[in-house]
C-alpha positions as CSV (number, residue, x, y, z in Angstrom):
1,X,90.5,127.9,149.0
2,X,87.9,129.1,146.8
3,X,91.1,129.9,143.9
4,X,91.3,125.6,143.9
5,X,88.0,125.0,143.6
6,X,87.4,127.2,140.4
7,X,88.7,125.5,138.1
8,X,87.5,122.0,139.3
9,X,84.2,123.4,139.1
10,X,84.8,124.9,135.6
11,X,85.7,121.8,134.1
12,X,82.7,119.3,135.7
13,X,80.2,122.6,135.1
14,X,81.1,124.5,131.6
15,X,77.6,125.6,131.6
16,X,79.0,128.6,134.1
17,X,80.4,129.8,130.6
18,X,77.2,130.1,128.6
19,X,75.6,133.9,130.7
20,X,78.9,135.0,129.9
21,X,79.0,134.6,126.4
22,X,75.6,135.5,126.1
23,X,76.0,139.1,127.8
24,X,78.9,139.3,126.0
25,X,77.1,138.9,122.4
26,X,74.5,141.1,123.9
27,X,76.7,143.7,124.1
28,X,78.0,144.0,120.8
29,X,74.9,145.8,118.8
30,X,76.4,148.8,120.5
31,X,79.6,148.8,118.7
32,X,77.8,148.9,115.9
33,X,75.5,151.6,116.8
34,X,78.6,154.2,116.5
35,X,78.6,153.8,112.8
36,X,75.6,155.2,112.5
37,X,73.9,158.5,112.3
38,X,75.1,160.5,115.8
39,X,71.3,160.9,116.8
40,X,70.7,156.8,116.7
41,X,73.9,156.0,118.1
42,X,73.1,158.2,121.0
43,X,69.3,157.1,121.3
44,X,70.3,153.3,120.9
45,X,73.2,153.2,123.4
46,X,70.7,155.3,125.8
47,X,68.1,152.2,125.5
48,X,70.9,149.5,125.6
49,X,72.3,151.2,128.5
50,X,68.8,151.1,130.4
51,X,68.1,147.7,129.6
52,X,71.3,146.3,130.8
53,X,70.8,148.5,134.1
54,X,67.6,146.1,135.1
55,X,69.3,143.1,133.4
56,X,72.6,143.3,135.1
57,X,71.6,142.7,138.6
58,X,69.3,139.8,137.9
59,X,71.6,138.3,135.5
60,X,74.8,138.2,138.0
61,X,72.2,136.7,140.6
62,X,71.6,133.9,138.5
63,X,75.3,133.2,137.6
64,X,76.5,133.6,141.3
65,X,73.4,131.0,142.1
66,X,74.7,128.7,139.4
67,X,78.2,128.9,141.0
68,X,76.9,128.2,144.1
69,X,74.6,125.5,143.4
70,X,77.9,123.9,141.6
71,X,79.7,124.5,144.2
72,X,77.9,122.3,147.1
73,X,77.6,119.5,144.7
């Protein structure tokens, strides 16, 4: 049931898009990191990886809340 109501939901609420492009732009500096020197790449993918570790979580949160809130409307 929940496989017809996605893409209802999708179309009336694109706004379910927007977290996932943001997280996905936020995860791009560390392609770029690679390039660099192998003692920044390491130290900048290091504090990219810890901050996505506490951002994660809360971020899915708020997407799966978003859905949900769509979803009983």
């Amino acid at each position: 049931m929940a496989l017809l109501k996605a893409p209802r939901l999708l179309r009336e609420q694109p706004i379910l898009f927007v977290p996932m492009a943001i997280f996905a732009v936020l995860q791009t500096p560390q392609l770029f990191l690679e390039t660099l020197d192998p003692m920044v790449s390491l130290v900048g993918s290091l504090l990219v990886m810890v901050l996505f570790v506490f951002v994660t979580p809360v971020f899915y949160a708020g997407t799966i809340g978003m859905a949900n809130d769509a979803a009983q409307r």
